[in-house]
Chimera marker file (.cmm) of the C-alpha trace (Angstrom):
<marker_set name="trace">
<marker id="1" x="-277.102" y="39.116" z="-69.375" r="1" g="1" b="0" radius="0.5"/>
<marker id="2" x="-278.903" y="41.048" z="-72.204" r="1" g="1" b="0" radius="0.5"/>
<marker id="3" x="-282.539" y="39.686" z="-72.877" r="1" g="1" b="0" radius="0.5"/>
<marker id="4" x="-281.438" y="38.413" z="-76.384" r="1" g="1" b="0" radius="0.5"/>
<marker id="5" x="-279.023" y="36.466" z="-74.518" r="1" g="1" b="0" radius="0.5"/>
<marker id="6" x="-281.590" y="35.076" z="-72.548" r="1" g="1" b="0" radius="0.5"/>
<marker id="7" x="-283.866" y="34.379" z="-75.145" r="1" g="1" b="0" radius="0.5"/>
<marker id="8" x="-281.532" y="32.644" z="-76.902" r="1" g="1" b="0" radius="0.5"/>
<marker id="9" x="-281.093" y="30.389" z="-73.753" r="1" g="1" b="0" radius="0.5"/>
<marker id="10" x="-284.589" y="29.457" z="-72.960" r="1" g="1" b="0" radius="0.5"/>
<marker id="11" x="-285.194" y="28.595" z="-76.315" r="1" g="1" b="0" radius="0.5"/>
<marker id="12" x="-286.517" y="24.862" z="-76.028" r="1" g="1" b="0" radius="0.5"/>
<marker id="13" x="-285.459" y="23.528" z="-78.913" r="1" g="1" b="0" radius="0.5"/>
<marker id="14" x="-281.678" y="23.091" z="-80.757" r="1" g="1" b="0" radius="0.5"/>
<marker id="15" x="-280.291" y="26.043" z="-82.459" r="1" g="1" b="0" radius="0.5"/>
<marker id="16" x="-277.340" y="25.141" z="-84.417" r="1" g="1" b="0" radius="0.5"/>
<marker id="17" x="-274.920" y="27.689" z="-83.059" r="1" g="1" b="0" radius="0.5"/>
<marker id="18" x="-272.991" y="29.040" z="-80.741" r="1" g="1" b="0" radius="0.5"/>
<marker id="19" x="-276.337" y="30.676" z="-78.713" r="1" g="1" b="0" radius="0.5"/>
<marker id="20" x="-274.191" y="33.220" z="-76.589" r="1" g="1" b="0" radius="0.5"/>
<marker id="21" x="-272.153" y="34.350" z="-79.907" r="1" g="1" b="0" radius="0.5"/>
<marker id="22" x="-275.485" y="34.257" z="-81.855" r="1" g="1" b="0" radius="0.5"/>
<marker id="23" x="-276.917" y="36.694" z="-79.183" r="1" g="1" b="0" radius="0.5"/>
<marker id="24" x="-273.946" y="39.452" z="-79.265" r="1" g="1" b="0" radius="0.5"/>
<marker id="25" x="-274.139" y="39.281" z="-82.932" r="1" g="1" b="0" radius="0.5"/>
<marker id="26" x="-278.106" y="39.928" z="-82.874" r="1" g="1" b="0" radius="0.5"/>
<marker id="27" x="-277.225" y="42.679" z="-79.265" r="1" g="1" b="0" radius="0.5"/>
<marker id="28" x="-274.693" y="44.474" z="-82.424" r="1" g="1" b="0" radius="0.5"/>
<marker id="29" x="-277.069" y="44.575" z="-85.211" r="1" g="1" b="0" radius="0.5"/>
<marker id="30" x="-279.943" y="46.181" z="-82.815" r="1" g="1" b="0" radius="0.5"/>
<marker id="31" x="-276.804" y="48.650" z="-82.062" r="1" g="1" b="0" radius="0.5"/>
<marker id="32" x="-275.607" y="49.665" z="-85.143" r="1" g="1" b="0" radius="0.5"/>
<marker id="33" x="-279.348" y="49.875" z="-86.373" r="1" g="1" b="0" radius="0.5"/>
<marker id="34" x="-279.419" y="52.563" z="-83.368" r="1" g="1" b="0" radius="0.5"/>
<marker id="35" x="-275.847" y="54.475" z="-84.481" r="1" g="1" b="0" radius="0.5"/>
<marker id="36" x="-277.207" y="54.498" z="-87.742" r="1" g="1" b="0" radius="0.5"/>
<marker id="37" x="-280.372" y="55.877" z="-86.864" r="1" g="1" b="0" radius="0.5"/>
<marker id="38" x="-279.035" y="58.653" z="-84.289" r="1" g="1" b="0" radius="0.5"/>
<marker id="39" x="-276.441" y="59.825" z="-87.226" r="1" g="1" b="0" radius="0.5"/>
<marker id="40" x="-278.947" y="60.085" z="-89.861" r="1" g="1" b="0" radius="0.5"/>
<marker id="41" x="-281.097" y="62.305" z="-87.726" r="1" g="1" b="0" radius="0.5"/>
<marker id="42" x="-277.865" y="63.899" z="-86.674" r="1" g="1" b="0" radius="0.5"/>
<marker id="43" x="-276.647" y="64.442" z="-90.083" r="1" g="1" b="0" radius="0.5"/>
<marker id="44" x="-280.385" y="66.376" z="-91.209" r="1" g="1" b="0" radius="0.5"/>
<marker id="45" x="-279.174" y="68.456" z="-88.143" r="1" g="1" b="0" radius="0.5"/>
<marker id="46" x="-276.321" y="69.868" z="-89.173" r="1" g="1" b="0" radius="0.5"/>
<marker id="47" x="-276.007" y="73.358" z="-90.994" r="1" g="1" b="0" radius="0.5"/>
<marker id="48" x="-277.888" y="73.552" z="-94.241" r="1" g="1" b="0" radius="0.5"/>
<marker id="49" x="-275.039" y="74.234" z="-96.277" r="1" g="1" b="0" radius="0.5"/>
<marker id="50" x="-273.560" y="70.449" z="-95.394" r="1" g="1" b="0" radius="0.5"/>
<marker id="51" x="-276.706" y="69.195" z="-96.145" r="1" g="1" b="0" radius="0.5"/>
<marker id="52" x="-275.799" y="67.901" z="-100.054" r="1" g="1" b="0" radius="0.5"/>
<marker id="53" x="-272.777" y="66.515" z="-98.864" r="1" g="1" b="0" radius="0.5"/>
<marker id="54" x="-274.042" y="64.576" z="-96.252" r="1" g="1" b="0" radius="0.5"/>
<marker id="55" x="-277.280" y="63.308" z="-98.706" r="1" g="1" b="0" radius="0.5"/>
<marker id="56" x="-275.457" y="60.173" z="-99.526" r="1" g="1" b="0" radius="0.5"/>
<marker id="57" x="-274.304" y="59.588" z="-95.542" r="1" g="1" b="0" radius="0.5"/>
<marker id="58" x="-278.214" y="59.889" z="-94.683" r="1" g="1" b="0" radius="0.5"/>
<marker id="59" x="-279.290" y="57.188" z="-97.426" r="1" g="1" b="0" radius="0.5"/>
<marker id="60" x="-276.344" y="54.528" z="-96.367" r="1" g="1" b="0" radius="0.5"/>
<marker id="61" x="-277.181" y="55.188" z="-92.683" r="1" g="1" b="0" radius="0.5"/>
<marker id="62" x="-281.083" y="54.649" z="-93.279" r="1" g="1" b="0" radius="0.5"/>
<marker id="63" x="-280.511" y="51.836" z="-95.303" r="1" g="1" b="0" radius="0.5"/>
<marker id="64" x="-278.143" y="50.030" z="-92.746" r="1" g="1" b="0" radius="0.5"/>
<marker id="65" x="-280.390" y="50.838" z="-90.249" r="1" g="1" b="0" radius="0.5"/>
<marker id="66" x="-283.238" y="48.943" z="-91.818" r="1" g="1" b="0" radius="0.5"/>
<marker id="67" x="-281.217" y="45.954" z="-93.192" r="1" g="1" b="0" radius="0.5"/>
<marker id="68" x="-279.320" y="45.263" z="-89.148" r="1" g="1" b="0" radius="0.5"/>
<marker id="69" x="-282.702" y="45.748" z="-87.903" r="1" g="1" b="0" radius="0.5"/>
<marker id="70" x="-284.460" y="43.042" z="-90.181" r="1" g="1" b="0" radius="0.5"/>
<marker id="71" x="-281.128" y="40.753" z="-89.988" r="1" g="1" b="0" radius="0.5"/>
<marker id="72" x="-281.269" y="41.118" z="-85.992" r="1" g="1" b="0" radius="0.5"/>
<marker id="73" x="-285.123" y="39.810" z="-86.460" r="1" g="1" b="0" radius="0.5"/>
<marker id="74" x="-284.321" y="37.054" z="-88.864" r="1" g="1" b="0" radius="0.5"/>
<marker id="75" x="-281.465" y="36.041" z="-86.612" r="1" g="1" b="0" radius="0.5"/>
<marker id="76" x="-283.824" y="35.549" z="-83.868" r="1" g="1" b="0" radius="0.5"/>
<marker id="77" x="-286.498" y="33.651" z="-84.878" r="1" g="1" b="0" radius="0.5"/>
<marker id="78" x="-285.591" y="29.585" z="-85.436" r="1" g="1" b="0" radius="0.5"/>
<marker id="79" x="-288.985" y="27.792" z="-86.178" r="1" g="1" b="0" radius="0.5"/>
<marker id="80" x="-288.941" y="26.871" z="-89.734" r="1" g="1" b="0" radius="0.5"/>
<marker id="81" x="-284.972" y="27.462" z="-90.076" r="1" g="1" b="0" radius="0.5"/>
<marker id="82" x="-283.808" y="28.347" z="-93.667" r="1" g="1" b="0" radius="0.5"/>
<marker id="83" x="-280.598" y="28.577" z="-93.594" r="1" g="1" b="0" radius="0.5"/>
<marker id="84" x="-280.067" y="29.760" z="-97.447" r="1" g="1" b="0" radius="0.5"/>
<marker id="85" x="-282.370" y="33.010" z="-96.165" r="1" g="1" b="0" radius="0.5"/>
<marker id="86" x="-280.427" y="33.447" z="-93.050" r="1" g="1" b="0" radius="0.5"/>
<marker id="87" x="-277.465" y="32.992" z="-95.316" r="1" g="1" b="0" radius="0.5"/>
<marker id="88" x="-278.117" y="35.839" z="-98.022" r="1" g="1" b="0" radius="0.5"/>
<marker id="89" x="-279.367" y="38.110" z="-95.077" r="1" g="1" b="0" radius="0.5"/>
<marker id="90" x="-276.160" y="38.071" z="-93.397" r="1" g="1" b="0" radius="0.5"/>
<marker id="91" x="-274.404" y="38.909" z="-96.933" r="1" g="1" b="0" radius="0.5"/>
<marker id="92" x="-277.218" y="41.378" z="-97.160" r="1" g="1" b="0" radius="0.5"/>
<marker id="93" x="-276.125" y="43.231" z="-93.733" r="1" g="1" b="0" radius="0.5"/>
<marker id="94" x="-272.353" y="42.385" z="-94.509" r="1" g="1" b="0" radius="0.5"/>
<marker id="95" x="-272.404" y="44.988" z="-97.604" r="1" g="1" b="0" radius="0.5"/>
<marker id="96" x="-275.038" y="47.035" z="-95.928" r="1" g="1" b="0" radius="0.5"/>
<marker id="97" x="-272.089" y="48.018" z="-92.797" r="1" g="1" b="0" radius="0.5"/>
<marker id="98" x="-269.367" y="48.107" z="-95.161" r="1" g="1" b="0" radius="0.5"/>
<marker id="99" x="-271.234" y="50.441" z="-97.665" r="1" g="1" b="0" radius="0.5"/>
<marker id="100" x="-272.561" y="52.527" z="-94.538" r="1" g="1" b="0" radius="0.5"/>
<marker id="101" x="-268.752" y="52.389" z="-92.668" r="1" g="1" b="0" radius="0.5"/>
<marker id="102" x="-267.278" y="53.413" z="-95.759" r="1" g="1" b="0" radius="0.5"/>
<marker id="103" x="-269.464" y="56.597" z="-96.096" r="1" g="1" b="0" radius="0.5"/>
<marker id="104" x="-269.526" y="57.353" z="-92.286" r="1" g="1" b="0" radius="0.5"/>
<marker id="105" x="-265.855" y="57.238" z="-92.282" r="1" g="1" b="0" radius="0.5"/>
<marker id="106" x="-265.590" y="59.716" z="-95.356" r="1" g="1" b="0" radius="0.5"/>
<marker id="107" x="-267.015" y="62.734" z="-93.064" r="1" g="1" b="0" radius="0.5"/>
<marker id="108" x="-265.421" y="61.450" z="-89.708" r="1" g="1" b="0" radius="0.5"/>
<marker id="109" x="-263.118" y="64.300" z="-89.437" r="1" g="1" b="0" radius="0.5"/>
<marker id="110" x="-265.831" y="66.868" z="-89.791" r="1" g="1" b="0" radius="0.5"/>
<marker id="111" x="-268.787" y="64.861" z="-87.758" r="1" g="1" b="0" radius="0.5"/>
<marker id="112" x="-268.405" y="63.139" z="-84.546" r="1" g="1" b="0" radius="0.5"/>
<marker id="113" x="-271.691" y="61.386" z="-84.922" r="1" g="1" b="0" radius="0.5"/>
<marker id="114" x="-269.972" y="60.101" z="-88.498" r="1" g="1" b="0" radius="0.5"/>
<marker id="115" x="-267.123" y="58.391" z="-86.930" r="1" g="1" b="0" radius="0.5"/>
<marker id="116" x="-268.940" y="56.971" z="-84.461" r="1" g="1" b="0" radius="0.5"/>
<marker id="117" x="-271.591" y="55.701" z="-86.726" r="1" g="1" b="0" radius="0.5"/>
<marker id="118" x="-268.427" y="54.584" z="-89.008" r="1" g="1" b="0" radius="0.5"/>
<marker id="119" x="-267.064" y="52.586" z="-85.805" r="1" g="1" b="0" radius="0.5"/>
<marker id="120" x="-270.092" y="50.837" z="-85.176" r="1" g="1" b="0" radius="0.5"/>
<marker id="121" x="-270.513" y="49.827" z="-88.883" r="1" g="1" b="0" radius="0.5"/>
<marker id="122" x="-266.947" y="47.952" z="-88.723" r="1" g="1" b="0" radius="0.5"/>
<marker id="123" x="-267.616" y="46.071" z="-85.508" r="1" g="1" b="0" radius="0.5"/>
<marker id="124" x="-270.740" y="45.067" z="-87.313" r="1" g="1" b="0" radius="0.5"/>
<marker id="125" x="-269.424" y="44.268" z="-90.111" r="1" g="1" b="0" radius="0.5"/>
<marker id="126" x="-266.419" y="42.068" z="-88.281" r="1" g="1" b="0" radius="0.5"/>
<marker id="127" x="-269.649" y="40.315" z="-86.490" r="1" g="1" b="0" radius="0.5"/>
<marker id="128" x="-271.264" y="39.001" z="-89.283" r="1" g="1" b="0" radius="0.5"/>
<marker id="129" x="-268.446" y="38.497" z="-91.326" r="1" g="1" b="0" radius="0.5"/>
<marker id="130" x="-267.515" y="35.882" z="-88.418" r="1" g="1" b="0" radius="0.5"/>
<marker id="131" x="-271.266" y="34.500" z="-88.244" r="1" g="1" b="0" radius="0.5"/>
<marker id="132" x="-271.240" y="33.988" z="-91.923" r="1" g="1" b="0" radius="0.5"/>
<marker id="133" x="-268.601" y="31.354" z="-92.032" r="1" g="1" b="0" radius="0.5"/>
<marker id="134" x="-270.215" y="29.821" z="-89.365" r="1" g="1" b="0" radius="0.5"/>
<marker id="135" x="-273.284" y="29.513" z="-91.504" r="1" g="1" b="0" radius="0.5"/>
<marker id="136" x="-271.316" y="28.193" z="-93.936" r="1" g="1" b="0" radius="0.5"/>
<marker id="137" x="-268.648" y="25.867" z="-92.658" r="1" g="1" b="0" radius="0.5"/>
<marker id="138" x="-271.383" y="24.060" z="-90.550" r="1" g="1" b="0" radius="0.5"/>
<marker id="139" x="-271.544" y="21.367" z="-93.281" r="1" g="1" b="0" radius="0.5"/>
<marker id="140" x="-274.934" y="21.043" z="-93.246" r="1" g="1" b="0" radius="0.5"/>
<marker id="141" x="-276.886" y="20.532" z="-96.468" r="1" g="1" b="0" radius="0.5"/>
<marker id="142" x="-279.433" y="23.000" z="-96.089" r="1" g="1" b="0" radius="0.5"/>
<marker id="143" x="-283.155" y="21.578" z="-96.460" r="1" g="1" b="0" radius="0.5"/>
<marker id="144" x="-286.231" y="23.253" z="-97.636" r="1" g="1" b="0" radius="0.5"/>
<marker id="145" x="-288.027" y="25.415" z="-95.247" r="1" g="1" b="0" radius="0.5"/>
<marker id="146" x="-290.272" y="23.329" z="-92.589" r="1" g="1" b="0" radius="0.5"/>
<marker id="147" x="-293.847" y="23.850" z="-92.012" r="1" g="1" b="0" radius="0.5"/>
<marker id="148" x="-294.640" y="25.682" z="-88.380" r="1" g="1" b="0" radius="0.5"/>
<marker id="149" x="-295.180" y="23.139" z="-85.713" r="1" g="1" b="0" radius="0.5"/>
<marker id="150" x="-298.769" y="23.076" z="-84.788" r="1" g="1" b="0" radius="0.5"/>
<marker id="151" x="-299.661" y="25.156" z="-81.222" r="1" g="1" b="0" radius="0.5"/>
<marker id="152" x="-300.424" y="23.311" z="-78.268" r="1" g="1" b="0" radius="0.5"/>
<marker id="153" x="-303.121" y="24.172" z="-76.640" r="1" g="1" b="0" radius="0.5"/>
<link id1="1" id2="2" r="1" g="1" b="0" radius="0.2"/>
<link id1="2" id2="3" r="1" g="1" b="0" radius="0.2"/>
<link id1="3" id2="4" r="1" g="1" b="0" radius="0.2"/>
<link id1="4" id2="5" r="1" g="1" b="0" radius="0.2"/>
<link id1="5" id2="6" r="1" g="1" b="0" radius="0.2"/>
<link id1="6" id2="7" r="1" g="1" b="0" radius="0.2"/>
<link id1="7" id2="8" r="1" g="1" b="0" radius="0.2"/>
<link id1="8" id2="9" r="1" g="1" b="0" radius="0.2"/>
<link id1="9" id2="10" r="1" g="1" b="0" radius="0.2"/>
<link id1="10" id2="11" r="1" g="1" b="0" radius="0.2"/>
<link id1="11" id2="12" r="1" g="1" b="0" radius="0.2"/>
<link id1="12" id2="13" r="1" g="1" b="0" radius="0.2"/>
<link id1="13" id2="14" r="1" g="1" b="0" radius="0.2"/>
<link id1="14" id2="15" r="1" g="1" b="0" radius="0.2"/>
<link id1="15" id2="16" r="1" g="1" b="0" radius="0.2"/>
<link id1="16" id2="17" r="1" g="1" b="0" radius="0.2"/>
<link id1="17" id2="18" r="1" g="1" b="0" radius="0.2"/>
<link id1="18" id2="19" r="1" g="1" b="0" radius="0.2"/>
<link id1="19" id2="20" r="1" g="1" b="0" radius="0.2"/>
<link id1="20" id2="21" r="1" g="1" b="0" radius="0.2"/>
<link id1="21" id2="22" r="1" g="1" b="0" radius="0.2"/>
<link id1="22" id2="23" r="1" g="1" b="0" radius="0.2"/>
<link id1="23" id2="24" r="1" g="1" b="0" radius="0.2"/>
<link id1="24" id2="25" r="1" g="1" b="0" radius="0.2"/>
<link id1="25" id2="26" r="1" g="1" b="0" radius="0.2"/>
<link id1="26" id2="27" r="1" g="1" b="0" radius="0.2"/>
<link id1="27" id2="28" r="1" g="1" b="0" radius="0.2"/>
<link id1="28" id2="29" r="1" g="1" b="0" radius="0.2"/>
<link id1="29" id2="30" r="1" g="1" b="0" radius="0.2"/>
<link id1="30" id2="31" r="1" g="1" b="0" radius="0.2"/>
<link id1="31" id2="32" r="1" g="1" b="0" radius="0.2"/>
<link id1="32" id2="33" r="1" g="1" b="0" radius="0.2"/>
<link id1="33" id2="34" r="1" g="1" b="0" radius="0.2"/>
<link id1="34" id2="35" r="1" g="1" b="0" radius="0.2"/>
<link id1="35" id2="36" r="1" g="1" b="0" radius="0.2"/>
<link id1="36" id2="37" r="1" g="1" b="0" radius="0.2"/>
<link id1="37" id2="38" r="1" g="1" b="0" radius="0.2"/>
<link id1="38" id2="39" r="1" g="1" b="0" radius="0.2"/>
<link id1="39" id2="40" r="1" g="1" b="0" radius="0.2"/>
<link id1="40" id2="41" r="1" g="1" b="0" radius="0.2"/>
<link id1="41" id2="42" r="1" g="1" b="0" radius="0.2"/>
<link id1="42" id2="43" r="1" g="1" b="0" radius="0.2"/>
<link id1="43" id2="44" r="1" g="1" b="0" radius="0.2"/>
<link id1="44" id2="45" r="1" g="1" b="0" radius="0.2"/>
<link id1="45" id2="46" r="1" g="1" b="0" radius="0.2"/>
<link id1="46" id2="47" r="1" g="1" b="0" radius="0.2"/>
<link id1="47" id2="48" r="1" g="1" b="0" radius="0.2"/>
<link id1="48" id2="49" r="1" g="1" b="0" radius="0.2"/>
<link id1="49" id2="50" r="1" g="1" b="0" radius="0.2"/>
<link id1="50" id2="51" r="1" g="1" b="0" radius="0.2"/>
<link id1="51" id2="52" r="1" g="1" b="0" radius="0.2"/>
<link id1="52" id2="53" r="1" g="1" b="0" radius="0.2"/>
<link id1="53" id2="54" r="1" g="1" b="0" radius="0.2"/>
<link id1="54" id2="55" r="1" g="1" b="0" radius="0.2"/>
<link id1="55" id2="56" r="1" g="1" b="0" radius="0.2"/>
<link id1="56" id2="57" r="1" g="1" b="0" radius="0.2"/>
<link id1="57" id2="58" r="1" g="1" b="0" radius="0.2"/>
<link id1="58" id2="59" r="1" g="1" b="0" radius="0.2"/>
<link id1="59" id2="60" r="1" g="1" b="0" radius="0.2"/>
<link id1="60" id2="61" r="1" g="1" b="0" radius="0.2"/>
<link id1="61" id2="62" r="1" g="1" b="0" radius="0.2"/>
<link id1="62" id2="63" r="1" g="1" b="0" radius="0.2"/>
<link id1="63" id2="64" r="1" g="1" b="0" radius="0.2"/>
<link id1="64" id2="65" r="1" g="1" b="0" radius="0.2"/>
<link id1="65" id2="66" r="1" g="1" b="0" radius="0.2"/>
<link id1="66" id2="67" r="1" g="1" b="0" radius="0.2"/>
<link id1="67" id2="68" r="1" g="1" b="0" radius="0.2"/>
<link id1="68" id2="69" r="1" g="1" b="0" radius="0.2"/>
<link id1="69" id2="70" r="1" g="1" b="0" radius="0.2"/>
<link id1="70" id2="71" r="1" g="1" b="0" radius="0.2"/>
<link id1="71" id2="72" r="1" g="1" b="0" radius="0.2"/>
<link id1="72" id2="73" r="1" g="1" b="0" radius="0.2"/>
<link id1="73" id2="74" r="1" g="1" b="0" radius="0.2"/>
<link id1="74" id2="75" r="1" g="1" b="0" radius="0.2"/>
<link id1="75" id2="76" r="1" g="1" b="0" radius="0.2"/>
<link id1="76" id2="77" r="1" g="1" b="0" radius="0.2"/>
<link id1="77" id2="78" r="1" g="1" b="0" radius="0.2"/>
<link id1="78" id2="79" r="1" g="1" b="0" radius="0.2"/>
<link id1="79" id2="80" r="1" g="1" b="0" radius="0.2"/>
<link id1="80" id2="81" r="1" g="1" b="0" radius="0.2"/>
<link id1="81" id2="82" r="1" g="1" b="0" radius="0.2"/>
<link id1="82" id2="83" r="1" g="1" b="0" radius="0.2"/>
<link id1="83" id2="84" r="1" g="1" b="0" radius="0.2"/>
<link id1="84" id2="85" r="1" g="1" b="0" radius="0.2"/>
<link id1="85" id2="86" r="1" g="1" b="0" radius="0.2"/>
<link id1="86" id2="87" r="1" g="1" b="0" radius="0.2"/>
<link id1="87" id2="88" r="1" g="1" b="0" radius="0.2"/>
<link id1="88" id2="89" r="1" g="1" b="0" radius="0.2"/>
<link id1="89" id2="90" r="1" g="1" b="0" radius="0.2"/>
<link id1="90" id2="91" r="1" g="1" b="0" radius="0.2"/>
<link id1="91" id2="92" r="1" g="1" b="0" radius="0.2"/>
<link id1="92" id2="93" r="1" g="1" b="0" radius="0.2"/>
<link id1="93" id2="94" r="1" g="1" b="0" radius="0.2"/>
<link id1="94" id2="95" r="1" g="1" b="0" radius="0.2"/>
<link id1="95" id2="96" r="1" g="1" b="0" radius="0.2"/>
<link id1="96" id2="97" r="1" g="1" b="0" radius="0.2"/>
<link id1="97" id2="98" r="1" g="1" b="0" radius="0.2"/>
<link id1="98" id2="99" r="1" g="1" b="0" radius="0.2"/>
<link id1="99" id2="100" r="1" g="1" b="0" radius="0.2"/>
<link id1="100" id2="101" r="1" g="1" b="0" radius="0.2"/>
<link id1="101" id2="102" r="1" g="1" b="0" radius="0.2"/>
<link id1="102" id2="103" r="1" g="1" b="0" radius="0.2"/>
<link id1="103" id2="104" r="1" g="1" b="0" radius="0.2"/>
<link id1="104" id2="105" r="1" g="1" b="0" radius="0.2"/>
<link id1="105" id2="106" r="1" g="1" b="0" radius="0.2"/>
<link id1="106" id2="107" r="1" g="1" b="0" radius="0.2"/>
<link id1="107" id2="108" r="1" g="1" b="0" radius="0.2"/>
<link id1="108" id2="109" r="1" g="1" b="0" radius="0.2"/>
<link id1="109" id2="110" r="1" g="1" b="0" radius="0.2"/>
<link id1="110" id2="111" r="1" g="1" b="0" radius="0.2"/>
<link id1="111" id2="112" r="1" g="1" b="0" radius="0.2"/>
<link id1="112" id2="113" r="1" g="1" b="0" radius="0.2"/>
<link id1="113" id2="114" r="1" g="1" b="0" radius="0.2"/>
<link id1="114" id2="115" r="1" g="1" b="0" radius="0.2"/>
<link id1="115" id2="116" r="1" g="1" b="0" radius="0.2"/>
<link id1="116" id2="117" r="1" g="1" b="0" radius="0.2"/>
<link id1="117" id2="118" r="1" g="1" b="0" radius="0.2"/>
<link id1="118" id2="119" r="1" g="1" b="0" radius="0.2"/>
<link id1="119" id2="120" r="1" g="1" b="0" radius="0.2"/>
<link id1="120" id2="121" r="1" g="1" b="0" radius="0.2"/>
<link id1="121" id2="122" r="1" g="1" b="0" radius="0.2"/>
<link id1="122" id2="123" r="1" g="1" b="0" radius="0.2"/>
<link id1="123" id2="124" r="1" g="1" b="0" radius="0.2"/>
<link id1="124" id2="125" r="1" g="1" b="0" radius="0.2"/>
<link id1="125" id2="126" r="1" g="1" b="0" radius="0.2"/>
<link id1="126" id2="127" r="1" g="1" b="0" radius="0.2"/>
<link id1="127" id2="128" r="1" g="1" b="0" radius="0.2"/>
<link id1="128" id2="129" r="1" g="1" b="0" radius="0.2"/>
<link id1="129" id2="130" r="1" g="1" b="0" radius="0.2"/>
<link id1="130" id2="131" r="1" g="1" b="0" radius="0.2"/>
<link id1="131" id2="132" r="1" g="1" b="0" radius="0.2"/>
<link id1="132" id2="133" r="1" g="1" b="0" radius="0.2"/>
<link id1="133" id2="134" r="1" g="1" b="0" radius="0.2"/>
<link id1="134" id2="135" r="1" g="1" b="0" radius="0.2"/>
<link id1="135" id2="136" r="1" g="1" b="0" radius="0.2"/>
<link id1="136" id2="137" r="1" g="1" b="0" radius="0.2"/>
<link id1="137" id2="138" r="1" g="1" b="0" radius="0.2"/>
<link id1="138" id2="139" r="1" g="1" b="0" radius="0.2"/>
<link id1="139" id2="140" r="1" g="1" b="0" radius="0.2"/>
<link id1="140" id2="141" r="1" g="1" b="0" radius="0.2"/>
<link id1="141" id2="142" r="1" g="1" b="0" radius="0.2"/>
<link id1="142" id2="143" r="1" g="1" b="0" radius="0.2"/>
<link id1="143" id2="144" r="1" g="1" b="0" radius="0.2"/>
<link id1="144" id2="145" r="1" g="1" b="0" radius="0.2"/>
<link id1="145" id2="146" r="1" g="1" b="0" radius="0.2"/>
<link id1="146" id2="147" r="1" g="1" b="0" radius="0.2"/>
<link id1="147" id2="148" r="1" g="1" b="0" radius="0.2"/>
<link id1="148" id2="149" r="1" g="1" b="0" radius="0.2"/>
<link id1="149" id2="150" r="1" g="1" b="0" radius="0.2"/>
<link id1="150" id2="151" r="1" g="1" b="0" radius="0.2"/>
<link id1="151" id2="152" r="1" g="1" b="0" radius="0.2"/>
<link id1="152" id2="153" r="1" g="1" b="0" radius="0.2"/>
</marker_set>
C-alpha cells in the first residue's frame, strides 16, 4: 500500500470519493510529474543539434510536470473542500497530459525517454479524465469554500 493510499485511509473525516481510486490517481500524477521531469532533463541531454527541435518537448514536459505536481497536492488536501477548484484543476492537468503526450509522442521514434514520457502522459490523462466525471456526476451542488476548522489543542 503506497503512503498516499494510506493517507487517504486514515483520513478522519468523509471524503466524497472513491479513497483507493482517489489515491492511484494522486500515486499517477506524482508519476508523470517524475517522467516529465526525467525527459526534460533528458531531452537538454541530447546532441546539440536536436536541441531546437526538442525546445517545444522541454516546455510541455516542464509545464506538465508542474501542473500533475500541484493537481496531485490539491487532490490531497480535503479541509475546506472546493470542489469548483478541484474541478478546473483536473481540466487544468487533463490538457496539460494531452498537450505534453501529444508532443512526447511526436519524437518517440527518435527518443526513448519521449515515448516513455508520451506513455505516461496518456495513462494520466485516462486517470483524470475518469476522476473528472466523478467530480462531476456526484450531483452535488457545490458550496462556497469553508473556513478551516479551528486546532485542538
Amino acid at each position: 500500500m503506497t503512503y498516499t493510499a494510506q493517507m487517504m485511509k486514515a483520513y478522519p473525516a468523509e471524503i466524497n470519493l472513491d479513497r483507493g481510486r482517489l489515491a492511484e490517481v494522486i500515486d499517477t500524477l506524482m508519476s508523470c510529474a517524475q517522467a516529465c521531469t526525467a525527459c526534460a532533463d533528458a531531452c537538454l541531454s541530447e546532441p546539440s543539434g536536436e536541441l531546437p527541435r526538442l525546445t517545444r518537448c522541454i516546455r510541455d514536459n516542464m509545464d506538465c510536470a508542474a501542473i500533475c505536481t500541484t493537481t496531485a497536492e490539491v487532490l490531497s488536501r480535503h479541509t475546506g473542500y472546493d470542489a469548483n477548484l478541484t474541478r478546473a484543476q483536473v481540466q487544468s492537468a487533463i490538457q496539460a497530459t494531452k498537450t505534453c503526450g501529444d508532443s512526447c509522442a511526436e519524437h518517440a521514434r527518435d527518443h526513448e525517454h519521449c515515448r516513455v514520457c508520451a506513455e505516461a502522459c496518456r495513462q494520466t490523462e485516462q486517470a483524470l479524465n475518469g476522476l473528472v466525471s466523478q467530480l462531476t456526476s456526484s450531483g452535488a451542488v457545490p458550496r462556497q469554500p469553508s473556513q478551516a476548522a479551528p486546532q485542538r489543542r
